[in-house]
N, C-alpha and C positions, 0 to 999 in steps of 0.2 A: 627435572620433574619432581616437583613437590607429591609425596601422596596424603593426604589424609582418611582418617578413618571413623566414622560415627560410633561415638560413645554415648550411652542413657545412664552412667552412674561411674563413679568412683571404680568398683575393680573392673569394667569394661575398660577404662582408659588404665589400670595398669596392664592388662591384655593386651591391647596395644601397642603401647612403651615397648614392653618385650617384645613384642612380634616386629620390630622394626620401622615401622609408621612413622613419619615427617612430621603428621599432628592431628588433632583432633578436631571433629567436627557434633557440635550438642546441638542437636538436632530435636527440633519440634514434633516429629514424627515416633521416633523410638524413647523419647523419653514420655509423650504420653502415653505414650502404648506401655511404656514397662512402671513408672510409676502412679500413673491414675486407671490403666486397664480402659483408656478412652479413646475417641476417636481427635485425630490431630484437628482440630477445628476451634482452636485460639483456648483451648482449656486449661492451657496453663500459663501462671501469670510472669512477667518480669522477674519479678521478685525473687517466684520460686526456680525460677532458671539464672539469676545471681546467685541465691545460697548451692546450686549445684554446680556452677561454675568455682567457687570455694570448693568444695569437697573434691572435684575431679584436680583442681590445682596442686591440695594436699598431697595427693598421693605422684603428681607426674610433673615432671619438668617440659611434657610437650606444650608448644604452642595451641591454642585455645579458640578455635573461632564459633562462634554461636549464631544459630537462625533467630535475626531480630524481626522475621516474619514481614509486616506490614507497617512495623516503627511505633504499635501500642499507642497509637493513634494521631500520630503529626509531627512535625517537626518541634514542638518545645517536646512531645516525650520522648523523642528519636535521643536526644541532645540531652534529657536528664538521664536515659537510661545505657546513652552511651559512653557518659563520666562513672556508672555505676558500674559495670560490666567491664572497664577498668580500671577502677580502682579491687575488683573481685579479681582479678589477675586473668581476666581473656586476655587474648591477642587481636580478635577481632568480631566484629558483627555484621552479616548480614542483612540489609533492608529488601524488600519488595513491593513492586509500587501496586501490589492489590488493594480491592477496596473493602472485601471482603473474605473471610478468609473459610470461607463454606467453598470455595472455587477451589477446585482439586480435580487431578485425574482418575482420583480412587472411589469418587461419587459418580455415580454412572446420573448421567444427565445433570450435573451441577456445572455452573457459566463464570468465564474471570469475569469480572468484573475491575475497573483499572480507577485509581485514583488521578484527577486531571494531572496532567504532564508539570504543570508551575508546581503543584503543590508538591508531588512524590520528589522534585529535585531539590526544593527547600527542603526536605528531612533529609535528605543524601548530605546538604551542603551544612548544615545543621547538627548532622554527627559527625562531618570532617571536622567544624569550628569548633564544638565540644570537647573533644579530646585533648586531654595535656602533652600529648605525644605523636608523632607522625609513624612512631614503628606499628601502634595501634591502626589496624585498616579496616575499613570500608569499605564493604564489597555490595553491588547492585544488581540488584536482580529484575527483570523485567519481563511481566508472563504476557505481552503483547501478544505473541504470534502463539503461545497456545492459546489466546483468546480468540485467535481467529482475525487479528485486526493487520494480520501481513507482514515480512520479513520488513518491507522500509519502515515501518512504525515501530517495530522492536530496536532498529537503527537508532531511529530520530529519537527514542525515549533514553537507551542505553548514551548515547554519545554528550546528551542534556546531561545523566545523572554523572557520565565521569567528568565533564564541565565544570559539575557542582562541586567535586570533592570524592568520587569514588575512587578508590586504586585500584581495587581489580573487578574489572567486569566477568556475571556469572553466563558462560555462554552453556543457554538451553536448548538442547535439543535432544530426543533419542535418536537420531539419525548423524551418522558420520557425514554426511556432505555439509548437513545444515551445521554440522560442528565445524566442519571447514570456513565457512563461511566467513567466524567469527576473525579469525585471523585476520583476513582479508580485510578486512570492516575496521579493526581496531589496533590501535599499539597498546602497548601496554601489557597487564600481566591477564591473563582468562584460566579463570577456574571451570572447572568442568564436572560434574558429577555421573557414577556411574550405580546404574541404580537397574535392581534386577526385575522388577517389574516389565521393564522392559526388554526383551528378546532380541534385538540386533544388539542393542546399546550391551546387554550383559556379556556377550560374546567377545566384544572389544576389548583387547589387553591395553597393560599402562603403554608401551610401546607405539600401540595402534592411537590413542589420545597424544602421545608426543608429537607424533608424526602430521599430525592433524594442526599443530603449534598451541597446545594446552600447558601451562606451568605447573595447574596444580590440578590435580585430580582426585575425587572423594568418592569413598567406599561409605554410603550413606548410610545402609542396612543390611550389608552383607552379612557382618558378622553375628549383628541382632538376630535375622533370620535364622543363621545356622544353631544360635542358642535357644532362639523359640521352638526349635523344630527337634533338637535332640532332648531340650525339655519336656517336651510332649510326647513322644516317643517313651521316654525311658519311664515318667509316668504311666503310660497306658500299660507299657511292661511289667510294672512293678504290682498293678491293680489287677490285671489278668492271668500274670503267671503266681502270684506272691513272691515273686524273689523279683532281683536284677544282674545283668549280666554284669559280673565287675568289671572287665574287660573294657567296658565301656564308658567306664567312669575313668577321671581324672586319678592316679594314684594320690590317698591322703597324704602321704608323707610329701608328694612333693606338692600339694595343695598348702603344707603346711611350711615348705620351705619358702614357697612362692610369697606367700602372705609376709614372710619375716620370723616365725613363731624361732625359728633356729638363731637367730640374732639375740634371743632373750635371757640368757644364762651371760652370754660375759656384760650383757648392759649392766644386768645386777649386781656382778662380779667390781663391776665400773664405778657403779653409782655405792658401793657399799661403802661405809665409814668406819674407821677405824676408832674401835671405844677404847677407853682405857679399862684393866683387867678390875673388877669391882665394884664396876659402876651397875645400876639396877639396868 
């Protein structure tokens, strides 16, 4: 069991690193929430999730996979922006065959909406033929049956896009049986995600997704959550008592060790040049 963990920026993913985590998951959700303060509904562009795929690279040698959302509109952008996202050092991207991306569980009365079955598997097949690399994956996502359109329709679409070129298919559900399911249904590698929104599914340990036959398992906004929440907290604290509890904060010094700042006397020591005695 692979685990991954959703990252929204550069020291979340050295977070991570340290804390043990398989890989990273840059997620559309937590990075618009932490760098735009917006709602996840396609507001952030390609591009700017290439130059943050660079910056989380910089600092971690984990594997890199990215929500390619809906493909940025078809199979020729699935294909330009899947040579992009590797040549920026992912490991891989995520498609989904929505049509729209206003479709979410987090809108109360909002509907998927699905892109016809030929077209979503031409961007699947599209970002396989793209890529200079086969260790680069593709991974498919298919929101059929929370649209309402039935377990054999998420079948018939998911087993289309690994036809086309997917490696690993995203099996969705909150519900352990419907995760069972996916096994049964498919060979190959199933990613699973675990996501605290939801109350049975948050319950479930990595163990309890193994047992289910899940390879790779993602922590999508656990960690987000827990830093949105002590942020806010130690703010309200800080505004109503005027102090903060230290106790609660990170010690600086090893904030300071963590960062590297302690690496920086022998680099200089390293990098120093030796003048000869007289020179200005």
């Amino acid at each position: 069991m692979l685990v991954f963990g959703g990252v929204w920026d550069a020291l979340s993913a050295k977070i991570l690193e340290a804390a043990g985590f398989d890989g990273l998951w840059l997620g559309s959700m937590t990075t618009t929430s932490s760098l735009n303060a917006a709602l996840d509904v396609g507001l952030r562009s390609a591009r700017e999730q290439v130059e943050l795929v660079q910056k989380v690279k910089g600092v971690s040698t984990l594997p890199v996979v990215v929500d390619g959302e809906n493909g940025w509109g078809g199979s020729v952008q699935a294909a330009y922006w899947t040579r992009e996202f590797e040549r920026a050092g992912a490991e891989g991207l995520m498609f989904d065959d929505s049509l729209s991306l206003l479709g979410t569980p987090y809108i109360a009365g909002s509907k998927f909406t699905l892109q016809p079955i030929d077209e979503a598997a031409a961007m699947f097949r599209a970002a396989a033929e793209a890529r200079s690399s086969p260790s680069f994956k593709v991974i498919a996502r298919s929101n059929a049956f929370h649209a309402g359109f039935g377990w054999e329709e998420q079948v018939r679409r998911l087993k289309a896009y690994q036809k086309a070129g997917a490696d690993i298919l995203w099996a969705s559900s909150n519900k352990a049986e419907i995760l069972g399911r996916y096994r049964k249904e498919f060979q190959g590698a199933l990613w699973a995600s675990s996501n605290p929104a939801f109350p049975d599914q948050a319950k479930m340990t990595i163990n309890d997704f193994g047992a289910l036959g899940i390879q790779i398992l993602c922590y999508e906004s656990a960690v987000f959550l827990a830093a949105v929440q002590a942020g806010m907290e130690t703010a309200k604290e800080l505004r109503s008592k005027g102090s903060v509890n230290r106790e609660k904060l990170m010690n600086f010094q090893e904030f300071l060790n963590f960062m590297g700042y302690g690496a920086v006397p022998s680099a200089l020591e390293r990098y120093r040049v030796q003048v000869e005695p007289g020179s200005p």
